[in-house]
N, C-alpha and C positions, 0 to 999 in steps of 0.2 A: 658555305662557300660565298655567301652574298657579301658577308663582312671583309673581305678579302680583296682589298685592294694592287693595281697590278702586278699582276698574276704572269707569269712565266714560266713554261713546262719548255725542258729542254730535252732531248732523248738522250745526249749525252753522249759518249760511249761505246761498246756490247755491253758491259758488264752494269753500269749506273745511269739514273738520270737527275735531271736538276730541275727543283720546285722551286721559284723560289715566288715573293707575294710582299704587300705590306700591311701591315692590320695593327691598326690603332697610335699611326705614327713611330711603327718600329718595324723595319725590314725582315724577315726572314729569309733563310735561305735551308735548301735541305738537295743532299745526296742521297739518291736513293737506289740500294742496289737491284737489278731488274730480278735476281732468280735468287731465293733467300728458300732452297731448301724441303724445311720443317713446314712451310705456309703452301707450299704443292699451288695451285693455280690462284690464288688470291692475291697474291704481290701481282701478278701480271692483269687481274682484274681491276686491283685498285692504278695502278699505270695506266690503264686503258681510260678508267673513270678522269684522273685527273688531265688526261689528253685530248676527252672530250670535253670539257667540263668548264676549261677554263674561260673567265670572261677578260678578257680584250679588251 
């Protein structure tokens, strides 16, 4: 996470949120759907993590 330059978590949504960050002079962006099923409480873990996580 230290490598990850600004950083933006969006909630998005109900259904998705938005990560997006930059690392190594190249933008990403990522949708991420909140409730994926098969992974039972881990998607909403890992959501939680990146929610508190991010640096600013």
């Amino acid at each position: 996470m230290t490598d990850l330059q600004e950083q933006n978590y969006n909630t998005g949504s109900l259904l998705d949120a938005l990560w997006s960050f930059q690392s190594n002079g190249q933008r990403w962006r990522f949708r991420i759907i909140k409730k994926i099923l098969p992974l039972g409480t881990m998607q909403q873990d890992f959501l939680d993590f990146l929610q508190h996580h991010i640096i600013r």
